[in-house]
C-alpha positions as CSV (number, residue, x, y, z in Angstrom):
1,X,0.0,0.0,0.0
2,X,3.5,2.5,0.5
3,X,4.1,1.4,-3.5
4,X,0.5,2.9,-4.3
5,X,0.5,5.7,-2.3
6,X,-2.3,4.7,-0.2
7,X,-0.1,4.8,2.8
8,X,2.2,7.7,2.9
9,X,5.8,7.4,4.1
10,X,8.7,9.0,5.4
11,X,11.9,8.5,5.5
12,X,14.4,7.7,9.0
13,X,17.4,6.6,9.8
14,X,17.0,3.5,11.6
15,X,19.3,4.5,15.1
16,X,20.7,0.8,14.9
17,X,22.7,0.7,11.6
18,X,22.2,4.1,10.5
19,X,20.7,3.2,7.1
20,X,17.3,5.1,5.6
21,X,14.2,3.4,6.3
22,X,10.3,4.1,5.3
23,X,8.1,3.7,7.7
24,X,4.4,4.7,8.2
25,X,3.9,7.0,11.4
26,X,1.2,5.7,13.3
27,X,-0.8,8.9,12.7
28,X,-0.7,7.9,9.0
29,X,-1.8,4.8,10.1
30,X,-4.9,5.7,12.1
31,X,-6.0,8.1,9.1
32,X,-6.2,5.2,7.0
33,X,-7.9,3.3,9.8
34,X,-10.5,6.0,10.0
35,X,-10.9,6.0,6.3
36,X,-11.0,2.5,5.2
37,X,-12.7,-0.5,6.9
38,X,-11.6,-4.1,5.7
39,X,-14.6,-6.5,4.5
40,X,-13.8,-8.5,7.7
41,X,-13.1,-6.1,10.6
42,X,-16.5,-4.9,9.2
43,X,-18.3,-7.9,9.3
44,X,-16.7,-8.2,13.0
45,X,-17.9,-5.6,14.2
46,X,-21.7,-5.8,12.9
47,X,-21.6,-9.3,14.1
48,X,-22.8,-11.2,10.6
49,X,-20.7,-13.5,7.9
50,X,-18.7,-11.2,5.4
51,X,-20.1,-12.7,2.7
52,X,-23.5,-11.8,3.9
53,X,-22.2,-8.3,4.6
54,X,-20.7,-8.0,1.1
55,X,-23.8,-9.2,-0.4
56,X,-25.4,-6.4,1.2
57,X,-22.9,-3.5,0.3
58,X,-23.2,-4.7,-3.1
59,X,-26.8,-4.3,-3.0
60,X,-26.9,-0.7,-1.7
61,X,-24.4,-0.2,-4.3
62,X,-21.5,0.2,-2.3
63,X,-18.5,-1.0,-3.4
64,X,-14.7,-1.9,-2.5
65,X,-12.6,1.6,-2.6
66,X,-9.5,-0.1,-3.5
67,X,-8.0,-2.8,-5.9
68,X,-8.7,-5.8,-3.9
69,X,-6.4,-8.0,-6.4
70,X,-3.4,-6.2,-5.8
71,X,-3.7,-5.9,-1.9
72,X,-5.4,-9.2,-1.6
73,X,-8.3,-7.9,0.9
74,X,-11.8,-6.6,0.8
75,X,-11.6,-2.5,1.5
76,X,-14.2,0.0,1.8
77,X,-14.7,3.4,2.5
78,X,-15.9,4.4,6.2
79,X,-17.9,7.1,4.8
80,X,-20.1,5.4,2.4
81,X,-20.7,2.9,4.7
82,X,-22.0,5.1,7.1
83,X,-23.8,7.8,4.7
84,X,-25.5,4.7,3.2
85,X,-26.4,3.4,7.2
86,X,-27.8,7.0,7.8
87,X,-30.1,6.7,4.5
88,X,-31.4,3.7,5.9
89,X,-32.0,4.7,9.6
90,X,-33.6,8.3,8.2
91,X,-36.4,5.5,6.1
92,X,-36.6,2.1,8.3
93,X,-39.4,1.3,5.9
94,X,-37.0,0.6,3.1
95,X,-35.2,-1.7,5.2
96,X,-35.5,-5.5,3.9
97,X,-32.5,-7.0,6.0
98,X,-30.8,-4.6,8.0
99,X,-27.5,-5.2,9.4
């Protein structure tokens, strides 16, 4: 995800040998925490199977924010998730299976 740009980097010298290294600061890391969910860590926190979950998404026309053959894992965008969950609580009537 550093290769994409997804994740931004910066460079240190490592203290032990002194060399440059990349590394992602951990305030880099909660940004992308707080903008992308994984299918799974999704599906774990609603309490359902992921592939009920992405059958879901899929059906309110939400889908995966990033290449999910290149990073080999389900991502999605917090935000559309949560405008889409918003929709939904704002007309319960349209709800078939809520999550």
């Amino acid at each position: 995800m550093t290769i994409t740009g997804i994740l931004k980097t910066e460079k240190r010298i490592n203290p032990i040998n002194r060399c440059p290294v990349h590394i992602v600061t951990t305030a880099e890391f909660e940004r992308f925490r707080a903008t992308y969910v994984t299918l799974f860590e999704l599906a774990k926190e609603r309490g359902v199977h992921h592939l009920k979950l992405k059958s879901e998404l899929e059906g309110r026309g939400i889908k995966p924010a990033l290449d999910q053959k290149s990073l080999y894992a389900t991502f999605y965008r917090r935000e559309a998730i949560d405008l889409t969950d918003q929709k939904r609580r704002q007309n319960p009537e349209k709800l078939k299976n809520p999550i």
